[in-house]
N, C-alpha and C positions, 0 to 999 in steps of 0.2 A: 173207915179206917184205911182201906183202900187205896181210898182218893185222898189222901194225906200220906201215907206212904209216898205214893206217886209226887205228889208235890214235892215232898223233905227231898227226894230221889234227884226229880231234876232241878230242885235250889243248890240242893249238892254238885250236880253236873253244871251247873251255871257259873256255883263258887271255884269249880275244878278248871272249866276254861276259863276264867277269865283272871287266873292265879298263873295257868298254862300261858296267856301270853304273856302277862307280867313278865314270868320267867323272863320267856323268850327276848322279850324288847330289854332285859337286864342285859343277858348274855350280849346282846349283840353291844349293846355301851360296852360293856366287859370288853369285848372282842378291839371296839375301835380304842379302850383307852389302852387297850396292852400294844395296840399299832403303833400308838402314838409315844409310847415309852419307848419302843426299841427304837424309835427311826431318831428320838432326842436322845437316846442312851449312844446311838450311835454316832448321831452327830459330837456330841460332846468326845468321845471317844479319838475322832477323826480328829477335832480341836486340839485336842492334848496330844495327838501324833505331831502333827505341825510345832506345836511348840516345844517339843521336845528336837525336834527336826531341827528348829531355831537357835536352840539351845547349844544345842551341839555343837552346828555349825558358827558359833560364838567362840566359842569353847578350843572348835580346832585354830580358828584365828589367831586367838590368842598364842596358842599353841605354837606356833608357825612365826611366832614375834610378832604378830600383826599388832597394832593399836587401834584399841575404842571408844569411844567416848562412856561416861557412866550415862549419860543418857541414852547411846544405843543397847547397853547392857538392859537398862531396867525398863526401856520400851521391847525390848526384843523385838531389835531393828537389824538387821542385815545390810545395812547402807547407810553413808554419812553423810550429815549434809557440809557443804564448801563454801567457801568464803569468796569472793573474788579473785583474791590473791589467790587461793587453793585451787580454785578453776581455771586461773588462769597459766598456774604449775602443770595442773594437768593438764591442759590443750596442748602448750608447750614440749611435754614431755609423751605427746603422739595419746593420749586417751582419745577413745571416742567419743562424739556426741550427738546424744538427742537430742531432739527441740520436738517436744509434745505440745508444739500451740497447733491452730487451727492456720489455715492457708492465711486468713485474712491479716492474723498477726505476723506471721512470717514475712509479711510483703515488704516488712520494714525494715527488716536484716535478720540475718542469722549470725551466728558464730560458724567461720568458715569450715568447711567439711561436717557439715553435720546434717546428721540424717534425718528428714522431717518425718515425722511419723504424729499424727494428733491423738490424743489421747484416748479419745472413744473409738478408735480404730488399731488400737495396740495391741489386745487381744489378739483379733485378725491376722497382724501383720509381725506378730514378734520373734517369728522364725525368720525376719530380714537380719536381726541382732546375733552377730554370730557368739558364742558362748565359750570365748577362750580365755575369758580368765582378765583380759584387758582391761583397764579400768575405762567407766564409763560413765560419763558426768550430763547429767540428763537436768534440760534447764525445759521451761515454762516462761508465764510474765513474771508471775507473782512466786511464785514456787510452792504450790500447794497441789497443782496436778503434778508437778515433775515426781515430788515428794510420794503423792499416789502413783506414779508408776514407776517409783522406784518399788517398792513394797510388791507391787504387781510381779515386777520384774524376779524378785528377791524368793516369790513363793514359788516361780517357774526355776529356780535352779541358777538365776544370773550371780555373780561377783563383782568385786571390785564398782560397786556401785556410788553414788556421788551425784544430792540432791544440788543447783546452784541455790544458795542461799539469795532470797529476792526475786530472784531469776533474770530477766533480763529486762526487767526494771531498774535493776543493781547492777548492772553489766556493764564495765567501762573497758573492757577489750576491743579487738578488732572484731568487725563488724562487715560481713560479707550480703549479696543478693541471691535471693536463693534461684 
């Protein structure tokens, strides 16, 4: 009877640990899924700051008599894209410009006074863009990086921004050497 107590004893202490680590290996998933909540609860959080950020910053434009397109409204775009003709207003009327191609594409022409800056290096370099408010007409080939760093541009606090539509595949202005 004994030696059957002793056994029930330590089948008990066997079912006791190995319940004890179950716990333990639950808690710790516990642990990493409640990690994993806050840092997506947060992200999202951060997400919905920005667009409300956006929002606003829409909002005061309008505000101010500015005009937007309904597709800057319902992309929640801070920047529009130009037409030739509208890029060409703007060079005209002293806007600045980017050219976000790479040296190789630049070798062909730029639009005169513009500042080359390539696109994977804008990040880096976009405390060269002074932030007064001037409009700023940011061209590429095709317009589809100009168009991402305009948005780039838009999250850091820029205005007055202005994708070329095309870019300078569409580009029948003058035409400078960099």
């Amino acid at each position: 009877m004994d030696m059957l107590a002793v056994g029930l004893g330590g089948g008990a202490l066997a079912v006791a640990l190995f319940a004890w680590l179950k716990a333990g290996a639950s808690k710790a998933r516990v642990d990493e899924l409640e990690r994993e909540l806050r840092r997506r609860t947060e992200g999202a959080a951060e997400e919905l700051r920005n667009e409300l950020r956006v929002q606003r910053e829409l909002l005061a434009t309008v505000a101010e008599g500015g005009r937007l397109s309904r597709d800057q409204v319902l992309e929640g775009r801070l920047w529009s894209d130009a037409s030739v003709a509208q890029a060409l207003a703007l060079v005209q009327g002293g806007a600045r410009v980017l050219d976000v191609r790479t040296p190789g594409e630049t070798a062909g022409g730029i639009i005169p006074g513009a500042l080359l800056i390539p696109v994977d290096q804008l990040e880096a370099r976009v405390r060269e863009l002074p932030k007064d408010g001037k409009p700023l007409l940011v061209c590429c080939a095709g317009g589809s990086r100009s168009a991402a760093a305009c948005e780039f541009l838009a999250q850091q606090g820029y205005s007055g921004l202005h994708n070329l539509e095309g870019g300078m595949n569409s580009w029948s202005g003058p035409r400078a050497r960099p």
